[in-house]
N, C-alpha and C positions, 0 to 999 in steps of 0.2 A: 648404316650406322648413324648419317648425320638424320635421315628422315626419322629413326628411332629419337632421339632428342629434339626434333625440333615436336613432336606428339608428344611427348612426354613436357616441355615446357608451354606448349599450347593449353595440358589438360593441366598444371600448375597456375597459368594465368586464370584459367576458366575457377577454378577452386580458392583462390585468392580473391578474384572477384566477387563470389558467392558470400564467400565471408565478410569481406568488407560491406555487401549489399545489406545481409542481415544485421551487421551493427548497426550500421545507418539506420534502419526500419527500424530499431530496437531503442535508439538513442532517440528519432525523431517521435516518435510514441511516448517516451516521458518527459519531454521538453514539451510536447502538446499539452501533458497531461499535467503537469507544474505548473501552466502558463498563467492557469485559471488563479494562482498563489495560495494560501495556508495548503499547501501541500509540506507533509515531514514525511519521511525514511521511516518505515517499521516492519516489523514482523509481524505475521498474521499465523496463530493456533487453533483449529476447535478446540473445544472442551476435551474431545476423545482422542483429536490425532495427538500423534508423537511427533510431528515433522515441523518446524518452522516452515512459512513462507514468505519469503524478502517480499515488499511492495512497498507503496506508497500511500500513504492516508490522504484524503482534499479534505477538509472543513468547507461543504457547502452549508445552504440557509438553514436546511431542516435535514440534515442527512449527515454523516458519515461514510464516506465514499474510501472502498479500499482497492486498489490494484494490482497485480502480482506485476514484479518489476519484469519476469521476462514474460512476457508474451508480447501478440499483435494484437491484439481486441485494444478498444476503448471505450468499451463499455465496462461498466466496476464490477468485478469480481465477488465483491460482497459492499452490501449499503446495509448502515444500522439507522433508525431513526432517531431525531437526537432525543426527542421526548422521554424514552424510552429505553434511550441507552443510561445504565448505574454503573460505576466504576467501583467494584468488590473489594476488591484488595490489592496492596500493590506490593511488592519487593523488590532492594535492591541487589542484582548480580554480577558478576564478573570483573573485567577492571581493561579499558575503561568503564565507569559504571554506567549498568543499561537497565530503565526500570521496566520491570513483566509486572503488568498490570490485566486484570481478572476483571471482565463487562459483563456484562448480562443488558442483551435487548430485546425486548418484546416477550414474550412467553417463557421466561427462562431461557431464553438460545446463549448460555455460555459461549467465551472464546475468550485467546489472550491474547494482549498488545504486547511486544518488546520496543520499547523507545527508550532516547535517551533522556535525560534529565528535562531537556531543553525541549523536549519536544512532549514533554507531560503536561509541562506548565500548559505551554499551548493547549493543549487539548482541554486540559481542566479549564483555564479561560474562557474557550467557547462552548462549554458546558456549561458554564455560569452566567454566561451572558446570552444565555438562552433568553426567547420573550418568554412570556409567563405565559401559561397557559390558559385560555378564555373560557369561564362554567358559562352556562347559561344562568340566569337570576334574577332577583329586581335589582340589584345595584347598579 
């Protein structure tokens, strides 16, 4: 009986452990991924799915960088370019209030942000403070 409990709290430690190991992995991955800063909290939609997916936005130099919050990768899940990213349309939902906001980058590739107010600004900001784009010409 006592060897029955002491296997059964052995394979409890071992399972406690695991989980704790994956948060850690999980935690220590968006602390990485933050580090870089203008990272915000958002939701990531195709055009077609139905599903939200939780991640994290970075504002690099020329890119839009998105990451799904649970995984281990760290490499971006999806990258828009900023040239090329148009912010469509936006509406406000729910309460607290979260704006879904409608992009299109590159070739029509539709998708939707869900962010909050606070983190629109931001985005609009380094959309505008984009450099300007260089023609060729005589000037």
């Amino acid at each position: 009986m006592a060897s029955d409990l002491t296997i059964i709290a052995w394979a409890a430690a071992v399972v406690a452990l695991a989980v704790m190991g994956a948060a850690l992995v999980l935690a220590t991955r968006l602390i990485a991924i933050r580090h870089s800063g203008g990272a915000v909290d958002c939701a990531l939609r195709g055009d077609k799915d139905t599903r939200w997916r939780p991640g994290v936005a970075v504002y690099e130099t020329g890119r839009l960088c998105w990451y799904r919050s649970y995984g281990v990768g760290l490499r971006p899940d999806a990258v828009f370019d900023r040239r090329s990213l148009r912010l469509v349309a936006r509406y406000l939902v729910g309460d607290p209030l979260t704006t879904v906001v409608r992009a299109e980058a590159g070739a029509g590739a539709a998708f939707w942000l869900a962010l909050s107010p606070d983190a629109l600004t931001g985005l609009l900001a380094w959309l505008e403070a984009a450099p300007q784009a260089r023609f060729p010409g005589p000037c």
